[in-house]
N, C-alpha and C positions, 0 to 999 in steps of 0.2 A: 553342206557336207564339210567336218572340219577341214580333212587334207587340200581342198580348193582355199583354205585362207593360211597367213604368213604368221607367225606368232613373233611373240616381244621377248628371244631369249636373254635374259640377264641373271640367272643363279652361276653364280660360281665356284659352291662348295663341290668335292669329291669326298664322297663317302665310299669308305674302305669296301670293297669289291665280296660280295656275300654268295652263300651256295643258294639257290631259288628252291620256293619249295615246290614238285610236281603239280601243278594243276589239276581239280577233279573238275571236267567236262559235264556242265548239263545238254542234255540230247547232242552230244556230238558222235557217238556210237550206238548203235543197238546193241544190245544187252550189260548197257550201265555204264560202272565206271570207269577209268582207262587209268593204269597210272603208265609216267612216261619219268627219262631219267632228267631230274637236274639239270637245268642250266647255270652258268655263271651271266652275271651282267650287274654291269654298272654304270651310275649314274654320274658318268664321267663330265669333265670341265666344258662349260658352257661356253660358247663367246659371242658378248655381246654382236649382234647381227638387226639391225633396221630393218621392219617390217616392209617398208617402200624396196630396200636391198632385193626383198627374196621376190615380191607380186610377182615379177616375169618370169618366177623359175618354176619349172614344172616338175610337179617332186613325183614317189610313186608312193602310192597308198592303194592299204586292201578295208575296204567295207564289207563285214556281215550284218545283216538284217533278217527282221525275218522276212518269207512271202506274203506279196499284196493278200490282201482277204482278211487275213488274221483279227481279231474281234479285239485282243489284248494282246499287242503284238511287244514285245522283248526290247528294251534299249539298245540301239547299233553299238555295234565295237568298231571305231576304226583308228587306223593305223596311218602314219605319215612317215616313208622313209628317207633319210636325207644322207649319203655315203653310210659313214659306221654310224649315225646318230634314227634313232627308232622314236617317236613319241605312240603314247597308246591315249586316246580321248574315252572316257570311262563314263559314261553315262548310268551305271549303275546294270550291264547284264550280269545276270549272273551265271559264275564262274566253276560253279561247286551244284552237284547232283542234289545236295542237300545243304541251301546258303544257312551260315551260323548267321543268327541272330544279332547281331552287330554289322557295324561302319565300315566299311570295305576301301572308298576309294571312291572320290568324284574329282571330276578335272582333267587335265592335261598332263601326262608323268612321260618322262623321259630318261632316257639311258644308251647308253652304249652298246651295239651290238658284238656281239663276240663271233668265232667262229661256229659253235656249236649249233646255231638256227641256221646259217646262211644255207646248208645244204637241200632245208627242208621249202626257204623261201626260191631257192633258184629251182626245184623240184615243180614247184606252183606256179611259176613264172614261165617253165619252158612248157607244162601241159596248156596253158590257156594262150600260149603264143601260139602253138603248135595247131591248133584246134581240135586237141586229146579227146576232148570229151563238150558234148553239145546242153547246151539247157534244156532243162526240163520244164515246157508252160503247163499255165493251169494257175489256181490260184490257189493257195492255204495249203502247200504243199510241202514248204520247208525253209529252205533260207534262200535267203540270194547273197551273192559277193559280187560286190560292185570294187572292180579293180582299173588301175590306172600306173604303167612301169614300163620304164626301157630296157628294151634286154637288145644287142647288137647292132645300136644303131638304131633304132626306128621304138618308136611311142606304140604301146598294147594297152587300148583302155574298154571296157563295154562289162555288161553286165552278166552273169551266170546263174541263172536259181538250180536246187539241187534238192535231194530230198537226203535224211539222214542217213539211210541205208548206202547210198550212192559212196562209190571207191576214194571220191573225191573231199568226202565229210572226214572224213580219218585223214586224209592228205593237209586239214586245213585245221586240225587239233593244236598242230604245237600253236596259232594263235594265240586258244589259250592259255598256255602255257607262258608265251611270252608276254601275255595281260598280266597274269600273275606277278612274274617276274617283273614286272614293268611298279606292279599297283608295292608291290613288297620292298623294292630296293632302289626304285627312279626318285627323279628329283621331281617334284610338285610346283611347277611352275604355274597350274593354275589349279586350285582348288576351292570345293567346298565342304564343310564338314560339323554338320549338325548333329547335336547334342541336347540333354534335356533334362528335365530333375523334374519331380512330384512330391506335394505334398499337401496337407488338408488344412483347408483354414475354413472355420461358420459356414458348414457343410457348402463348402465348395471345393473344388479339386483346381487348384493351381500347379499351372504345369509353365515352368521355366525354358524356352529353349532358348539354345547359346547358336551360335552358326560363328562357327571358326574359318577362318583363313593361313593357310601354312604355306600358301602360294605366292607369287611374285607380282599378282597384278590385284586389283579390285576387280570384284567379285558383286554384281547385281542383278537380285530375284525378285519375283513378282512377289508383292507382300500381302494378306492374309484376304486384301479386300478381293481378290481373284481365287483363293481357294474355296474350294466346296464343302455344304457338310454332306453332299450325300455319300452314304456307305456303299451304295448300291454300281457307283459308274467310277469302272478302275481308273478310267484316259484321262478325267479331269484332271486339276492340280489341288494338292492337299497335304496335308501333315495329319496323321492319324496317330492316334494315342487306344494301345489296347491292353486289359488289364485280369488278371487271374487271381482271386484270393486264394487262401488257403481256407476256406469255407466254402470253396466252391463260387463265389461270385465272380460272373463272368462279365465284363461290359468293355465298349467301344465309344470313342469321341472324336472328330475329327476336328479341329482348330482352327475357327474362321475370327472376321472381323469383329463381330460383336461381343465376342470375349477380351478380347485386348482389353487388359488394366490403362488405366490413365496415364500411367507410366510408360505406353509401349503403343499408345497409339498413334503415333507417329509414324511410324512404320506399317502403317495398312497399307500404303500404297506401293512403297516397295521396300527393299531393306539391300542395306549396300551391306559391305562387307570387306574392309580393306586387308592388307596383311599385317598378319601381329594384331589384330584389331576385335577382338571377340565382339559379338553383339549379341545382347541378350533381349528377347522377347517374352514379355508376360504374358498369360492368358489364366483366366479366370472364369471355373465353367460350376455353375451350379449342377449339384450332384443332379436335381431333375432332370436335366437334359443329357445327359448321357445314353446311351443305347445301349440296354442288357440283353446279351446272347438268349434265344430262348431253352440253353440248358445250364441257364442258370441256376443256383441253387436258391436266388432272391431276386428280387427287383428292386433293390436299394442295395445302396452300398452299405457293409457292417464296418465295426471296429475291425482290424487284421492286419496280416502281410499281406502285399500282393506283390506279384510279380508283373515288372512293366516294359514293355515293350512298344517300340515307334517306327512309321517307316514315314517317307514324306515322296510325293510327286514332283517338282516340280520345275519353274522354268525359267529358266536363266538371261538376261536380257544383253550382260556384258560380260566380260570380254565375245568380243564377233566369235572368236575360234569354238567358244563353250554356249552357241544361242541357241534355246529350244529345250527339250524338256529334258528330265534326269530324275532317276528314281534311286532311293537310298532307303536303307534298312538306318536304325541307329541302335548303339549299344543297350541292348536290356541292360533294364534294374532289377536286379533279382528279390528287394526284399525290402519294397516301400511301405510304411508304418501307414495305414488310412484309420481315420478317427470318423466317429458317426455325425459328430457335433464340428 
């Protein structure tokens, strides 16, 4: 769990203090979306602090997951609070009723808290000290918050499952809110951020991805010899590649070891990522092995446009605070030129 480990902070910039935009909530109400007002925050000055410094300090952090059971259960969100300083660990939930299609935000982001949340986190803090409201058992029922915070004196730590209906789901919204806020205007002290191009060469489909670093520490994933191609099992790890022509041809690929170009096989085993430090991976997939939609309009790929789209699984070895898996949409291409030849 991130908030049990100490991070390496050393960014020092201050960027100029921005309005946030409302957060749209997946399943955090019944009957849809919630907007809620603005917050400010900022990803205010950092100081340097030694990770041996913090091990003895007991910070407060709020963890949502979802309930045990769940077949495809949702990346956790959690929270680490340290006085006015907030980090959000972003594994890829998502944030919005309906995720755009694009890179959102992996890593560790940080920011300053203002007044505007604090009413809403001491609201959360006095119901589950208080013993307000009991958990709900059962399995595959809704979320759990796994919380840990001082409030007068004395450590409130233990676990809560809830269902979305519950008084309590709407009490624990602005979260996202401050995700948002956190993923939009915080500082990226630990990030990942992959990227990708298409294009056709001797009917193959070469597909370039880049994995950026905007963060402060190295950044290491399992590399291509650990991802899957099956389409079928979501929890594996994987980098999937999917595509729409404008004729209707529809097809899926997902990017494992045996495609890697000569140039990029190096990287099967895992693929670091420093800061400032792009690194590009080749893959090279004959157009036969691709998987077409059965509504598609063909079973080969034609001359066209297509539109392209990626999301990837996967699972991060280093930094300790970011270990374990992480799901990421990445930016569609709206309008890759494919050749038959």
């Amino acid at each position: 769990m991130e908030p049990n480990r100490s991070g390496d902070d050393r960014h020092g910039a201050k960027p100029t203090i921005r309005k946030g935009k409302p957060a749209r909530r997946a399943g955090i109400r019944t009957g849809g979306m919630v907007q809620r007002v603005p917050r400010f925050l900022a990803a205010g000055l950092l100081f340097g602090v030694m990770a041996a410094a913090l091990a003895g300090e007991s910070k407060d952090y709020f963890v949502i997951e979802n309930s045990p059971g769940q077949i495809n259960p949702s990346p956790r969100m959690s929270f680490q609070f340290d006085g006015n300083r907030v980090a959000y660990y972003s594994r890829g939930r998502d944030l919005d009723i309906m995720p755009p299609a694009k890179y959102t935000g992996i890593g560790k982001y940080t920011g300053e808290l203002n007044d505007g949340y604090r009413p809403e986190i001491d609201q959360v803090k006095r119901i589950l000290a208080n013993h307000e409201i009991e958990s709900v058992p059962g399995l595959n029922i809704g979320s759990v918050l796994r919380y840990s915070f001082a409030r007068n004196g004395t450590r409130y730590q233990g676990d809560l499952q809830y269902r979305s209906s519950d008084e309590i789901s709407g009490k624990l919204a602005f979260l996202y809110d401050l995700a948002q806020d956190l993923l939009d205007h915080g500082t990226p002290e630990i990030n990942l951020h992959p990227e990708f191009a298409v294009h056709s060469a001797s009917r193959n489909l070469v597909v370039d991805v880049v994995f950026k670093n905007d963060g402060a520490q190295e950044v290491v994933i399992d590399g291509p010899e650990k991802w899957s191609p099956q389409l079928a099992h979501p929890n594996v790890q994987y980098l999937q590649i999917s595509a729409l022509g404008d004729s209707g041809v529809k097809f899926k690929v997902r990017l494992v070891a045996k495609y890697l170009s000569a140039a990029s096989r190096s990287y099967g085993s895992t693929i670091s990522v420093k800061p400032g430090q792009p690194v590009k991976v080749e893959f090279v997939v004959p157009y036969t092995e691709v998987t077409f939609d059965p509504a598609s309009s063909a079973q080969q790929i034609h001359e066209g446009t297509y539109r392209i789209g990626g999301m990837a699984n996967l699972n991060i070895q280093s930094p300790d605070e970011m270990t374990g898996k992480v799901f990421t949409r990445m930016d569609m291409l709206p309008a890759v030129e494919l050749t038959e030849q």
